[in-house]
DOTIDREN-826746 format. One record per residue: x, y, z of N, C-alpha, C in turn. Coordinates in steps of 0.02 Angstrom, whole numbers. Layout:
<atoms>
    n_x    n_y    n_z   ca_x   ca_y   ca_z    c_x    c_y    c_z
      X      Y      Z      X      Y      Z      X      Y      Z
...
</atoms>
This chain:
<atoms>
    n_x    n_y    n_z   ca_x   ca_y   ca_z    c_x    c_y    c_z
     42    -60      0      0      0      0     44     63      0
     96     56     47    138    117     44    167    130    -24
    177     76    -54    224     66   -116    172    117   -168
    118     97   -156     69    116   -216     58    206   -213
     50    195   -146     39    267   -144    124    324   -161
    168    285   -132    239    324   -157    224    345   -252
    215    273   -277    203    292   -341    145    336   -376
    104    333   -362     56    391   -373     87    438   -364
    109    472   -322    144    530   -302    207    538   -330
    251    506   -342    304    537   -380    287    524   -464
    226    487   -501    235    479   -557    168    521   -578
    122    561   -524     84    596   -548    107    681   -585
     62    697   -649     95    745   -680     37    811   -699
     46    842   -703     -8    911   -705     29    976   -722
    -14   1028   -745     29   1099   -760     44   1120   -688
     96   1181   -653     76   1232   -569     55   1290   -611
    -50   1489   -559    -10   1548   -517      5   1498   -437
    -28   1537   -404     -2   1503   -345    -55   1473   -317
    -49   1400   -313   -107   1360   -269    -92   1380   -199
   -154   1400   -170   -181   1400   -101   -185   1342    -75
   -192   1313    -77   -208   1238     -9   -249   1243     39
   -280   1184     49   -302   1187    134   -292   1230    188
   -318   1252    227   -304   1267    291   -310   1211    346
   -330   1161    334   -320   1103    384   -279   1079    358
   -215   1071    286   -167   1026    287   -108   1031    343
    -98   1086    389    -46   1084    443    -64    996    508
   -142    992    515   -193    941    551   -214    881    500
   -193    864    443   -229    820    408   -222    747    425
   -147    724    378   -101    688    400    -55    700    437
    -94    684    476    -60    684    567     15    642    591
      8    572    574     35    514    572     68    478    502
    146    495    509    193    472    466    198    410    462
    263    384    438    285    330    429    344    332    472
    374    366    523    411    332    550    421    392    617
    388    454    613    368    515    662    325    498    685
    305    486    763    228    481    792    214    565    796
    138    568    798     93    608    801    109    646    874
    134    614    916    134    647    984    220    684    980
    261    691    930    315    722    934    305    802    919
    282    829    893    271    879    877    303    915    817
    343    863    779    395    864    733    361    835    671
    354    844    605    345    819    541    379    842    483
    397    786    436    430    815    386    374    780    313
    367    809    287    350    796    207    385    800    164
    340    760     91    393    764     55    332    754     -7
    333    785    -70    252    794   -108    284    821   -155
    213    823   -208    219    856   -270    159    912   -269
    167    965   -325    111   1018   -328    136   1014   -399
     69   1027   -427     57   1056   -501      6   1085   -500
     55   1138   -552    -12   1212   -567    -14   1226   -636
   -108   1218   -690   -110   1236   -750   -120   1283   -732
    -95   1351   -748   -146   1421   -769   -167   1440   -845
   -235   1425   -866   -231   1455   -920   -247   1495   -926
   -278   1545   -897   -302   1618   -904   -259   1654   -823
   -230   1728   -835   -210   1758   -794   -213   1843   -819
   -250   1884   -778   -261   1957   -811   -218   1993   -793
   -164   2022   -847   -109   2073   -832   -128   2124   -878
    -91   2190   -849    -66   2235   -884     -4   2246   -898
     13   2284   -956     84   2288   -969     99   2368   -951
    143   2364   -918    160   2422   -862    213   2474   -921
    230   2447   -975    251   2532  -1012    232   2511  -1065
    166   2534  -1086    107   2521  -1126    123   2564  -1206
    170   2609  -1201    193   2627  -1249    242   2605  -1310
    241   2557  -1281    328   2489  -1320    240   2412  -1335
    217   2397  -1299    145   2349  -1308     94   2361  -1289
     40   2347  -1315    -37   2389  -1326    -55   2338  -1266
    -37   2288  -1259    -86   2220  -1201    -62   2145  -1193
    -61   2102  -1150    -48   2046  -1151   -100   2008  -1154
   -120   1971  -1226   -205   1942  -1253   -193   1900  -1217
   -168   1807  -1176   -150   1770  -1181    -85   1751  -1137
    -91   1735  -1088    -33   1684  -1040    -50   1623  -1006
    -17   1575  -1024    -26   1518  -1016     36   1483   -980
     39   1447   -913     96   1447   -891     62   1355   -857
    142   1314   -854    122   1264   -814    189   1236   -773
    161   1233   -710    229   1204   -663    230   1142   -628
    285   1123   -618    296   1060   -572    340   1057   -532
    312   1056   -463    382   1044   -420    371   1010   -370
    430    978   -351    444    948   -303    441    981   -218
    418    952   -173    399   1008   -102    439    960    -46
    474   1004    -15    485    994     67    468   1036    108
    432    987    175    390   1042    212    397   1007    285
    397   1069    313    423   1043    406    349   1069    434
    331   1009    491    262   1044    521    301   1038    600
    251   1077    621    270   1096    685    201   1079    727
    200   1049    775    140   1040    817     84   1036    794
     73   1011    716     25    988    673    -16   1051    688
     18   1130    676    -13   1173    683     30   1234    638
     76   1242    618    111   1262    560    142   1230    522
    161   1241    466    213   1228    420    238   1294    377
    322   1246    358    369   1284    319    386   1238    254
    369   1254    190    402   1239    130    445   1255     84
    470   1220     63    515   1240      9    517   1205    -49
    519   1225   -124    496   1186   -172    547   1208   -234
    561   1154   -255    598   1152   -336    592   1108   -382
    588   1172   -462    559   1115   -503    550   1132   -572
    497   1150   -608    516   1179   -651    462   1207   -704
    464   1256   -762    382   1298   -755    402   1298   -829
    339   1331   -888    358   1322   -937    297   1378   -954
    305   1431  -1001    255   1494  -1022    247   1479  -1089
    175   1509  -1105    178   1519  -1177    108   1594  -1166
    145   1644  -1196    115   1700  -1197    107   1738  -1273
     53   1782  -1286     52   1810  -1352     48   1910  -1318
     88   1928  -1329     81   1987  -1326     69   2056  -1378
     -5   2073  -1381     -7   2105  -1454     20   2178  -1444
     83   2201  -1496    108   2248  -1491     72   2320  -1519
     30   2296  -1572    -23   2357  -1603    -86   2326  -1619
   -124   2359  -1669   -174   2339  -1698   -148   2286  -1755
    -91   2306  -1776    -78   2279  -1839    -22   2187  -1821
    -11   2196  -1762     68   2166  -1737     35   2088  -1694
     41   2054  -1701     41   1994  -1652     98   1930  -1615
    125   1948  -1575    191   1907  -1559    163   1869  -1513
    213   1787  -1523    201   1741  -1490    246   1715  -1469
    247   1717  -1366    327   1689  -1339    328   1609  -1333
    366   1579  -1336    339   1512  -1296    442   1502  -1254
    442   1476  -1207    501   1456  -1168    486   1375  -1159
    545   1372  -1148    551   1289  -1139    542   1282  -1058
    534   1223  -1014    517   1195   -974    595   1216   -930
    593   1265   -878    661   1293   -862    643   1293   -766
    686   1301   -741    720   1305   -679    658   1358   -650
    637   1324   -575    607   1368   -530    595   1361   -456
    594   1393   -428    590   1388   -335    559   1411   -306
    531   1402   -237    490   1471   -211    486   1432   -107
    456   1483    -97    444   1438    -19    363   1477     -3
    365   1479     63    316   1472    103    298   1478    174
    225   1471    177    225   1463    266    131   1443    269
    123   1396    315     45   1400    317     30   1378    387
    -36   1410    430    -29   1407    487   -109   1385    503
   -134   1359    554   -206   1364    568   -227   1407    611
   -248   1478    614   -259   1529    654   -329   1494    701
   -367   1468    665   -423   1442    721   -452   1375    708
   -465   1332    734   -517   1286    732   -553   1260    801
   -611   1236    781   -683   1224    817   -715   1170    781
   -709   1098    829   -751   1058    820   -708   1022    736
   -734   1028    691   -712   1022    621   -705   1040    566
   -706   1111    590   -692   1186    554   -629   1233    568
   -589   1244    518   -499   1259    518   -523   1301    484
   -485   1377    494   -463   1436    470   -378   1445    459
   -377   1451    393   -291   1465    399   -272   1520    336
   -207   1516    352   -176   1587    327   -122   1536    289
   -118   1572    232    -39   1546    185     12   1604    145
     60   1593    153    118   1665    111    162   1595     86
    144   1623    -10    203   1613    -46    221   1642    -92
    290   1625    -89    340   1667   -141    374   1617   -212
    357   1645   -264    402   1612   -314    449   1640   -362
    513   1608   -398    535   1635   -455    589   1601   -508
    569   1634   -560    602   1584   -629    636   1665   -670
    684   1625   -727    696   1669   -768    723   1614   -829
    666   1612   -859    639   1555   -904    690   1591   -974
    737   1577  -1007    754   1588  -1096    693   1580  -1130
    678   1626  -1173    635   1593  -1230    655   1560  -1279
    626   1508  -1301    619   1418  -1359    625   1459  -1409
    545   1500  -1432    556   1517  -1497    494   1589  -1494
    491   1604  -1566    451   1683  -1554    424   1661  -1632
    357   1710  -1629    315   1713  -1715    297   1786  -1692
    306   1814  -1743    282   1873  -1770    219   1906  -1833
    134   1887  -1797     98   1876  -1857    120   1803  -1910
    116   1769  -1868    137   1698  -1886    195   1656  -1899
    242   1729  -1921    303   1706  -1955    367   1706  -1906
    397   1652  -1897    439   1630  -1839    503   1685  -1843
    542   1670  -1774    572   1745  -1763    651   1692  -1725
    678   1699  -1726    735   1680  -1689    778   1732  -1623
    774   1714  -1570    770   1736  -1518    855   1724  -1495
    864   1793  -1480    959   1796  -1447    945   1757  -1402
   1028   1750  -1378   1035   1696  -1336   1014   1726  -1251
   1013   1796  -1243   1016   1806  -1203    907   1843  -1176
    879   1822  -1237    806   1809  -1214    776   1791  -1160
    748   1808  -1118    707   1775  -1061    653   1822  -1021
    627   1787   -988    562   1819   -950    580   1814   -888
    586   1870   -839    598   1862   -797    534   1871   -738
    539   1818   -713    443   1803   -671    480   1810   -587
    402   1838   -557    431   1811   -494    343   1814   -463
    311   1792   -423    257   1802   -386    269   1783   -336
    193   1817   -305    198   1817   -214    110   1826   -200
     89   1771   -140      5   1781   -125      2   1757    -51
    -22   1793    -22    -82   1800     26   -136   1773     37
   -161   1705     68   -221   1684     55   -247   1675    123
   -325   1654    133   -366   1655    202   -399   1610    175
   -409   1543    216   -452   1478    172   -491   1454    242
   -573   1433    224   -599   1400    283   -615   1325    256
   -596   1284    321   -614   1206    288   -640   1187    354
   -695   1118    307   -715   1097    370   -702    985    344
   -702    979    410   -677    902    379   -739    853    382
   -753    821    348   -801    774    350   -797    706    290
   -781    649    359   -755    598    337   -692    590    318
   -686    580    250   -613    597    205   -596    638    159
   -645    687    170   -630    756    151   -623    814    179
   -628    852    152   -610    922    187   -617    982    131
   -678   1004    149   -661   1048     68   -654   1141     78
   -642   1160     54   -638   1207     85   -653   1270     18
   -639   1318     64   -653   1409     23   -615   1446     35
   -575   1504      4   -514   1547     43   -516   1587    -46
   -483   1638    -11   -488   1719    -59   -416   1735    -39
   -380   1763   -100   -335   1749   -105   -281   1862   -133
   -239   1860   -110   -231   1955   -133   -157   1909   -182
   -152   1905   -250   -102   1887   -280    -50   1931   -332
     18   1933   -349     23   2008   -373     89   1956   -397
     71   1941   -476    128   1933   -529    178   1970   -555
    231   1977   -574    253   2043   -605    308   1991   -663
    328   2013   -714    382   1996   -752    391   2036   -813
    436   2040   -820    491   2090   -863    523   2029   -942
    486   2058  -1003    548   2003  -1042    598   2066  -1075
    642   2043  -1050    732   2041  -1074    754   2039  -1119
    792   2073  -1165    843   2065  -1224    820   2048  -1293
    760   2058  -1296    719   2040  -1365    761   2067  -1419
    740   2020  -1478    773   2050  -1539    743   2108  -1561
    809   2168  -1585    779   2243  -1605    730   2230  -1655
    704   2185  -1665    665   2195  -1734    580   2190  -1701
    561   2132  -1660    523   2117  -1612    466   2190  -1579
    498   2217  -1584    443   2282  -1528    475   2348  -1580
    430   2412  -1559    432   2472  -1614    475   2508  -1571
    533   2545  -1616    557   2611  -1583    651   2566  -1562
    647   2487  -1570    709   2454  -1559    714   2443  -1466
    657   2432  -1464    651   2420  -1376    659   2359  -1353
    686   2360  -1323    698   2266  -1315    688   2243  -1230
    637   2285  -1209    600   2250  -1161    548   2268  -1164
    508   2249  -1107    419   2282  -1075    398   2224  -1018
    386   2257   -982    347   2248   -887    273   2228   -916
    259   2186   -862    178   2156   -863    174   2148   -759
    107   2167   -758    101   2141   -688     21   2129   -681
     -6   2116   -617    -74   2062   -604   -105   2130   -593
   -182   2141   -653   -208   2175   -661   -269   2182   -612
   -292   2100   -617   -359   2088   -557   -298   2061   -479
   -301   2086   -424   -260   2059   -375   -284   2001   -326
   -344   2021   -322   -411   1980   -282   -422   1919   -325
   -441   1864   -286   -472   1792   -285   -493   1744   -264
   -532   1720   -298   -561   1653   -251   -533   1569   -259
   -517   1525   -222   -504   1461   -218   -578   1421   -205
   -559   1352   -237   -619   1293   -185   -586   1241   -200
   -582   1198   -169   -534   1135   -151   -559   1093   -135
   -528   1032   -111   -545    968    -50   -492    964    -43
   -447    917     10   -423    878     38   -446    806     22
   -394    757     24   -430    686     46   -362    666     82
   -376    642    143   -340    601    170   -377    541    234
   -354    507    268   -397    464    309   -338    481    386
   -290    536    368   -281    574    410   -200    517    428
   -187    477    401   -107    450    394    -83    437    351
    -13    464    338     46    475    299     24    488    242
    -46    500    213    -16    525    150    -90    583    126
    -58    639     88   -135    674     90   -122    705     28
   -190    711     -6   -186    732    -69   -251    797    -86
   -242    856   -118   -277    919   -111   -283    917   -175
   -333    937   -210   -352    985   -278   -382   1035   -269
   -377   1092   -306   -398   1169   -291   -414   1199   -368
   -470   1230   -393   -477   1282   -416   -483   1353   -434
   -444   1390   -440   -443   1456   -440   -488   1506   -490
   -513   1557   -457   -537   1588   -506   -555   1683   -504
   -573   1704   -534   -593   1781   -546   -524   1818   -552
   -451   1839   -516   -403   1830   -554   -379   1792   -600
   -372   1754   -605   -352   1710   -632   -404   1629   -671
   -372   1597   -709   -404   1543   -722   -376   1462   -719
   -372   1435   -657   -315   1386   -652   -337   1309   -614
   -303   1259   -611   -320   1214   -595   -233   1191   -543
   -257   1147   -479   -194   1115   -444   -205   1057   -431
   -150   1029   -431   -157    965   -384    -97    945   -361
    -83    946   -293    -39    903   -227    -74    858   -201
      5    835   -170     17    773   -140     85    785    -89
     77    758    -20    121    741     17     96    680     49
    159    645     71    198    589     97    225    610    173
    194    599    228    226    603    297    265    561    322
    332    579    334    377    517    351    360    531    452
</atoms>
């Protein structure tokens, strides 16, 4: 059984803005595989994936690009996470993210980025500020960042070859408040979320944008959002969350941790 479930979890695959989680996962899986429940000590060890296919930005020097129609981003990473008195946790995650964006430069202009599947990290913190009976309130802060090369570029269809020194440089950061309540082997929950993207692309070819500009800023236009989730776990060693995001953004998650 352990075996099965290890494999699910390291061979499960999905796109990663920033999934919220539970507010009862600090209380879920309580009981590891080799930590009792009465130490006050836990370590994890999990996967998260995040599709986003819709995310609303503006482009912050609007004079070099008219708008960003289109961002599409998907991540995967690997998580380590320390709980503390099955009442906080600390994570840390690496792994790796992959964009494909169209940014229209005029009426007349349509460019299309795509980057290859590149290097990314971020951490964390999630806590349970209250629970009653079988109802958890919690708080989560995370931080992420990549600086992805771009694969390749089209310009109104026609492909573009991208210097070597091309890339998007991303970083985000969110704020979330989630209420769950547990029943049975679930736990589903609700939480609203303050999220604030920002990224800069880098070193574009002079030909690419008007005037020989070879950058332009984008950041999170809607900041506000909503999550809805479950949990499933039976509350030892192993717990697994899916979450939907929405009104910023348009996205889908799914984790998994392993309690040793």
């Amino acid at each position: 059984m352990r075996k099965a479930l290890l494999a699910f979890l390291l061979g499960t695959t999905c796109g990663y803005s920033l999934y919220l989680g539970s507010p009862s996962l600090p209380d879920s899986a309580v009981e590891g595989f080799f930590i009792s429940k009465e130490c006050g000590f836990g370590l994890k060890l999990g996967y998260q994936g995040d599709n986003v296919a819709h995310k609303s930005l503006y482009v912050t020097n609007s004079h070099v690009v008219d708008s960003i129609k289109q961002i599409h981003y998907l991540m995967q990473q690997g998580v380590i996470t320390l709980n503390f008195v099955n009442r906080f946790e600390l994570y840390g995650s690496l792994g790796e993210i992959q964009f494909h964006m169209s940014p229209k430069v005029n009426s007349s202009i349509q460019d299309v980025f795509a980057t290859g599947n590149r290097f990314t990290w971020g951490f964390g913190g999630r806590g349970i500020l209250f629970s009653f009976s079988k109802a958890s309130l919690g708080l989560d802060f995370k931080y992420q960042l990549a600086s992805p090369h771009f694969q390749w570029m089209t310009q109104n269809g026609a492909p573009l070859s991208p210097i070597g020194a091309s890339k998007l440089r991303y970083r985000e950061w969110q704020v979330g408040l989630s209420l769950a309540y547990q029943t049975d082997i679930f736990a589903p929950y609700l939480g609203a979320v303050y999220n604030q993207m920002e990224g800069q692309y880098r070193q574009l070819p002079s030909n690419i944008l008007p005037g020989q500009e070879s950058y332009f800023s984008m950041k999170s236009r809607k900041k506000f959002g909503m999550a809805v989730g479950t949990t499933l776990t039976t509350g030892k060693i192993f717990e697994m969350d899916v979450e939907a995001r929405l009104i910023n953004e348009t996205a889908f998650s799914i984790a998994g941790n392993v309690r040793f």
